[in-house]
N, C-alpha and C positions, 0 to 999 in steps of 0.2 A: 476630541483630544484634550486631555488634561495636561495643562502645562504647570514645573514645581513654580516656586516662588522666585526671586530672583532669575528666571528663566531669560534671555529674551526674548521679543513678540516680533510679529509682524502679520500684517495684512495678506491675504491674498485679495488678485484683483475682484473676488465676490466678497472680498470685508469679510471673511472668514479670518478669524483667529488661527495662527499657525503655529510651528514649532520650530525654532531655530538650532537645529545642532549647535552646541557650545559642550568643549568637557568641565567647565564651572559648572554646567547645571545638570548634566547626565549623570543621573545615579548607578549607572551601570560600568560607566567608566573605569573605573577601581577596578571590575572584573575584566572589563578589556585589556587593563595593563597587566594581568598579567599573562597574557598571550607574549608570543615571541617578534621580538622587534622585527618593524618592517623588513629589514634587509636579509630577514631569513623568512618571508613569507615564500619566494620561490625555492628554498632549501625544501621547505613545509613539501610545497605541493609537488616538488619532485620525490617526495618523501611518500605522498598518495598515491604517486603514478605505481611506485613500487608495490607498494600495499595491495593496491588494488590487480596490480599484474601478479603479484604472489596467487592470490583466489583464483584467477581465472584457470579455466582449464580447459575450456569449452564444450564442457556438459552440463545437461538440466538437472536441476536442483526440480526434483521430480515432486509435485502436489496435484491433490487432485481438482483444487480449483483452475490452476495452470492446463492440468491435464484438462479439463474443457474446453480450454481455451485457444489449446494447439487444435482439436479436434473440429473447433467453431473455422477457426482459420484453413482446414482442410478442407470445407464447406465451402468459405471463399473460396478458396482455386478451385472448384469443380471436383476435387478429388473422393466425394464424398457420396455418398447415396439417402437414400430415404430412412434407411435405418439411422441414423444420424441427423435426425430432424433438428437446425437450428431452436437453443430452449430463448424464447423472445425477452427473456428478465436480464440477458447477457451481453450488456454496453456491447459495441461492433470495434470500439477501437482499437485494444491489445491485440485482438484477433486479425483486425487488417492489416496491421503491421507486424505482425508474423507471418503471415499470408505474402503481403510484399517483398520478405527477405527470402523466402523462398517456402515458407512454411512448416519447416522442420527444426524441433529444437536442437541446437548446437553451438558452433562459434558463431554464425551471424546473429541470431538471439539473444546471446552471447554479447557481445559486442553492443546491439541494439539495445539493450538493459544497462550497458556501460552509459552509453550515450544519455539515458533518460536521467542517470546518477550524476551524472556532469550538467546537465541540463539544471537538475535540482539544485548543486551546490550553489551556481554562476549565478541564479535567481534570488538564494538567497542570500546573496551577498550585497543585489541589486537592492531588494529591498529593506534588509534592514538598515544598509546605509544611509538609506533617507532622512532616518532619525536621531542615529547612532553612531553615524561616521565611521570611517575606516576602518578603524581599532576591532570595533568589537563586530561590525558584517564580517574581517575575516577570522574573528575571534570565533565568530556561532557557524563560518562554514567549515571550519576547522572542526570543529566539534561534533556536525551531524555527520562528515567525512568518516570520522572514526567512532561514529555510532555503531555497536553491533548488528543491530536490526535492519539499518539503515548500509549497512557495505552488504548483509547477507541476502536481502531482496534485490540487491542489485547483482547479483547472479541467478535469480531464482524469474519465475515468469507469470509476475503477480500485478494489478492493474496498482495495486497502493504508488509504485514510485510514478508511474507516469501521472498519476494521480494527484499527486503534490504537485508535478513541474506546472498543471494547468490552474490549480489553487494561489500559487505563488504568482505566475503570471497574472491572474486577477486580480492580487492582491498589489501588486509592479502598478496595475492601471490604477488600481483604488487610489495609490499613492501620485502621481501624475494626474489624480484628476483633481483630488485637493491643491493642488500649484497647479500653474499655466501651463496644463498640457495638451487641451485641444484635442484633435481627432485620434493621435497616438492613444492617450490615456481609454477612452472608449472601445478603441479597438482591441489594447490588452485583454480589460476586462470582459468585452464578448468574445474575444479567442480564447481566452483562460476559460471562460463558464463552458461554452462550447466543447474545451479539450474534457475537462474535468467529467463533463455528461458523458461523455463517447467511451469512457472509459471504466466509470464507476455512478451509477444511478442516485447515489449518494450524496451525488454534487447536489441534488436540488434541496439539502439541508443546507447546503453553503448559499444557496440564492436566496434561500427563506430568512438566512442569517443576514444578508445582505439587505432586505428589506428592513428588519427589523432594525437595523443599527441606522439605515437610512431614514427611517421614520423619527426615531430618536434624537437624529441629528436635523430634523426639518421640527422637534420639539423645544432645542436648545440654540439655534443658529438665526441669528437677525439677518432684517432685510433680504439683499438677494439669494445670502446664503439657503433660507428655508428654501424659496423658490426652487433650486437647483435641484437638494436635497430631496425634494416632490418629485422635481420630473427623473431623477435615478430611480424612485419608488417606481414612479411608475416604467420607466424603461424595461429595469428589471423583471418587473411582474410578467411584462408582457412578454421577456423573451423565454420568463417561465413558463410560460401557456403556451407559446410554438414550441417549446422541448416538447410540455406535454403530449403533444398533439403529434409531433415526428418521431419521438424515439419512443416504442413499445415496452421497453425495458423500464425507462423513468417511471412508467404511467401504470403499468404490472406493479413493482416495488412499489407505490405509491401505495395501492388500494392494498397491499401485502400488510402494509405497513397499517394502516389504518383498521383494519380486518383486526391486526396481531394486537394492538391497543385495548381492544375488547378485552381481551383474555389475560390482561394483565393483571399478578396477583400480590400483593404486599410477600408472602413467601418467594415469588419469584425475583421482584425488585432486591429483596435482602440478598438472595445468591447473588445477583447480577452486581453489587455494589460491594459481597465480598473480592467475588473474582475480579472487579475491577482494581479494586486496592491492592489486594493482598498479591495478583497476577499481573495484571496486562500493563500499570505503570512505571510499574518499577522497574518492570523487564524489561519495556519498551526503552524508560529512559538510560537505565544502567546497564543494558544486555546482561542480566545475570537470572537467574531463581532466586528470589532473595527470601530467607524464612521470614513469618508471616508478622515476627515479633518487631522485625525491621521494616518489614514493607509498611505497617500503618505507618510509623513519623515520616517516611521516604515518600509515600504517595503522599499524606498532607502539604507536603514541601512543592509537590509537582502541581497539587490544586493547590494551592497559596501561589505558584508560579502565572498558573493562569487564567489566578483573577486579578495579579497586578496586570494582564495583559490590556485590564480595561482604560490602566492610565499610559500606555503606550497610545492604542488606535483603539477606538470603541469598537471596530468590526471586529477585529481580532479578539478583543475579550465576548465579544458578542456568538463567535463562534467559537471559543472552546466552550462557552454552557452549552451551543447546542449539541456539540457532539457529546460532550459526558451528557446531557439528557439523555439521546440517543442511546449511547452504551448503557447509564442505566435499565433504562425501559427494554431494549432488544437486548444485542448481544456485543460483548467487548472481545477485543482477543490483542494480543502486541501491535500487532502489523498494524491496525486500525489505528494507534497514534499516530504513525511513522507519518500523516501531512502537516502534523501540527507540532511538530517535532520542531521544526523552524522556530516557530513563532514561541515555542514554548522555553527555546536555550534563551532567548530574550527576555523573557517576562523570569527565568532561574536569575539570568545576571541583575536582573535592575531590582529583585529583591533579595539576593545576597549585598548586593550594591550597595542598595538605601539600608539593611540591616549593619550591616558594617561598618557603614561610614561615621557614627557615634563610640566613644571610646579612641581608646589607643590607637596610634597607628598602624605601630605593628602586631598588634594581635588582629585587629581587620585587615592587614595583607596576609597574615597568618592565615587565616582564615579560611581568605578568597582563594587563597592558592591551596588548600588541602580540599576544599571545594570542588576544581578543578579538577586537580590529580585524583580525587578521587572520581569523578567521574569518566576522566581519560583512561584513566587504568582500569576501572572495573570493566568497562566496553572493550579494551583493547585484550584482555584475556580471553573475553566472549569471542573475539574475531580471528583472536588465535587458533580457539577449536576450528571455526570454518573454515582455515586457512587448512591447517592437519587435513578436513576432510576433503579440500577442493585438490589436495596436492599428495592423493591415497594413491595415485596415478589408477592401475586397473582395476582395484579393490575402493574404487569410491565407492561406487551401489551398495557394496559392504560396510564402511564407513558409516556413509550416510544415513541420518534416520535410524542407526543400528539394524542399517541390512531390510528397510523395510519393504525396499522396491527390489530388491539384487534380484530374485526368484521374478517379478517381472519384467524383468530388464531381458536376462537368460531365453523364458519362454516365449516373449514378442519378437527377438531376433530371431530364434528356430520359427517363430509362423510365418514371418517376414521371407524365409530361406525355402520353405520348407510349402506355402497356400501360395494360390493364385492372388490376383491383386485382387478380385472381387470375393473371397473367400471372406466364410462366417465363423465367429467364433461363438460356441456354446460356453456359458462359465455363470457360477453363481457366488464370486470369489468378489468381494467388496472393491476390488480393485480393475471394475470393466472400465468407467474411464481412461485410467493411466495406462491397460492393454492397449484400449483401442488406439491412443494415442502414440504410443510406442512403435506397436505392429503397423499401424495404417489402416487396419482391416478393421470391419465392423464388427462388432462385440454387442451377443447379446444376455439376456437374465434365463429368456424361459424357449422352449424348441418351440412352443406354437410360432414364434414369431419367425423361423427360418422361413424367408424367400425360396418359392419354387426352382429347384434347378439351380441352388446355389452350394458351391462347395463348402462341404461340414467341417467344422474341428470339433472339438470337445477339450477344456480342459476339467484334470479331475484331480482332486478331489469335486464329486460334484453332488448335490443332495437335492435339485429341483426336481423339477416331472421328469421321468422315464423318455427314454428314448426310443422309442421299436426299432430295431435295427442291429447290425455289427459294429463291432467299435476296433476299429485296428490297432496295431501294436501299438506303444509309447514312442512316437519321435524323439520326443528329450523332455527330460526328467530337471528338475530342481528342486532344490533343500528351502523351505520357509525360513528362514533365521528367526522370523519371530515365532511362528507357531509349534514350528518342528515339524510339520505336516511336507511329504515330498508331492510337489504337483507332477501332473504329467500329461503332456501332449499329445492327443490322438483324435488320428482322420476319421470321420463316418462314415459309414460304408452305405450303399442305397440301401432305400428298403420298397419292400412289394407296392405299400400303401403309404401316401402320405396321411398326417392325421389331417380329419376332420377339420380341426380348427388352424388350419395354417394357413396365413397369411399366401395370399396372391397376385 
């Protein structure tokens, strides 16, 4: 922890150097003030309750990573067969708890993704406060609330938000174990690593992050402090090696990961650090497309954000280099900020903060607050489209995505009405997960793989291997919106000979 100058100190009981909230020494302060006075903070979140009740509608905001996810959770409740072999790189956690609410997306899912967004906000109010008091923890929950990306996964059924809430709780313990927190402070943090694993394989970049800052801090820290500092290295490690060892997912992605570093290319690195600037920050942070001419000073603003994260908490700075490593080298996309989105409105305020506070007064309140507004407004436009499409009422499928799932939303309710519950579906249409997930029924690519004695569909347009056989009329027909192509649904009839290569 870097403390400014004139700060005040204090000990913790391991002689650890601490940080004393004061607004004489937070540079950040200036941006906290200009949030709205406490006595309209419950104006505020009555103001969210709204926001967030406008969105709801109680349908899936339909992806196809979601859609494995509803599918993996079908698995869980036994609803599922063999044709739907659990894929082992697939954290168990979103899936169990859509499996517990009953397992179909709708209003409980629904609801259950509210809960993880409220989850989010409460956490990080808990922790930035530790450092920054009052003002600005409801200043930065304020802010991720009316995040775009951050209100729009919170209707959608994506591991990222639940993902953060176990991130933030690690980071709640990190912060309670620097002060006299005792067995509390440990317990977050192995229930935070723990949620974060179960959920997104990813976390074990946050435990690797965790060691590294822990090591740093057993480089810079007297007496007992090092000691301490050692045994979280080593706590850590160790309960990285039982994820290893328990969760198949962590340990698959792992070797993925290592395998894909090979093949890494200075051509590929240059896209991956276009689309991260020029895409995935700017959006993340502004909810907007922003042209590209704007994104570079926009994204330098968000990495100059955080790498003052490292004079906040060293873990926190320690983990956004690792994850922009990560998106360098792999792959970045929006949603992929959305955990460090927290930590990130904090390390925006304390260097607009510390940038402002030289000069005039009012031109650094000017400043702060066109700052602000500008990032309140750009996000709240973004959340206005999602609101428009959450509130299409029966023309949402159409709405959303510009109509990409509406054709099958249409066709899974006609198989749904129309196949037995063990019925199979034929289709070569990019879109077998989010059938299968929709209809219930198993969805396959090629007919060698139809199950003996299992009822046929076929949807068509269809271009894989031949079928031997009758192909009955069209059940029901739908319009592509995006391709223009009409699909259409139809039963298969037996035929004399099954082939050769079919599964039995």
């Amino acid at each position: 922890m870097h403390i400014s100058a004139g700060c005040p100190r204090r000990l913790s009981r391991a002689g650890w150097p601490r940080a004393v909230y004061s607004p004489a020494c937070d540079h950040a302060q200036p941006v906290a003030d200009t949030a709205w006075p406490k006595r309209w903070w419950w104006a505020a979140a009555g103001g969210l309750t709204l926001l967030y009740a406008a969105g709801f509608n109680g349908r899936w905001r339909i992806t196809a990573d979601g859609a494995g996810i509803v599918n993996q959770a079908r698995r869980l409740r036994g609803e599922a067969d063999a044709l739907l072999a659990a894929d082992p790189r697939t954290p168990p956690g979103l899936a169990s708890c859509i499996a517990a609410v009953g397992g179909t997306p709708g209003a409980a899912t629904g609801l259950l993704m509210l809960g993880f967004a409220a989850a989010a906000l409460w956490l990080t109010h808990r922790v930035v406060r530790v450092n920054h008091g009052p003002r600005l923890a409801a200043a930065a929950a304020l802010l991720l609330a009316t995040n775009r990306h951050f209100y729009e996964t919170a209707f959608g059924l994506l591991t990222e938000l639940p993902f953060t809430v176990g991130l933030l709780l690690l980071l709640w313990g990190h912060e309670r174990r620097l002060r006299p927190g005792g067995a509390a402070a440990w317990t977050l943090i192995g229930v935070g690593g723990v949620w974060m694993l179960s959920f997104r394989s990813v976390g074990a970049v946050v435990v690797a992050a965790y060691v590294v800052a822990e090591l740093g801090a057993f480089l810079v820290k007297p007496g007992r402090g090092r000691g301490r500092a050692l045994v979280a290295v080593g706590a850590v490690m160790a309960a990285g090696v039982v994820v290893l060892l328990l969760m198949p997912a962590v340990r698959m992605d792992a070797v993925i990961l290592w395998h894909a570093t090979t093949g890494v290319t200075a051509a590929g690195l240059g896209a991956n650090v276009q689309q991260l600037v020029t895409e995935s920050l700017p959006e993340a942070v502004f909810g907007q497309d922003v042209p590209p001419a704007l994104a570079w000073p926009l994204s330098l603003g968000v990495l100059a954000s955080g790498l003052v994260l490292l004079r906040v908490r060293r873990l926190w700075g320690v983990l956004w280099l690792a994850f922009v490593a990560v998106w360098v080298v792999f792959l970045n996309d929006a949603r992929y900020v959305l955990p460090l989105l927290p930590l990130l409105l904090v390390g925006g305020g304390r260097l607009v903060g510390g940038v402002t506070q030289h000069g005039p007064r009012w031109a650094g309140l000017a400043v702060r607050r066109a700052a602000v507004g500008l990032l309140v407004a750009s996000n709240l436009v973004g959340i206005g489209f999602v609101v428009a499409e959450q509130r299409a009422g029966d023309g949402f499928y159409t709405a959303y995505r510009s109509g990409k799932y509406a054709a099958s939303v249409e066709l899974a309710e006609a198989l749904r009405r129309e196949a037995s519950a063990d019925a199979v579906l034929l289709t070569d249409r990019p879109l077998r997960a989010e059938l299968a997930a929709l209809s219930r029924r198993a969805v396959i690519e090629r007919p060698a793989a139809f199950p003996a004695g299992a009822e046929r569909w076929l949807l068509r347009p269809y271009t894989g291997d031949p079928w031997p056989g009758s192909v009955g009329p069209a059940v029901a027909e739908s319009l592509d919106l995006r391709s223009g192509e009409t699909w259409s649904l139809h039963r298969l009839g037996a035929v004399e000979s099954e082939p050769e290569n079919e599964l039995r």
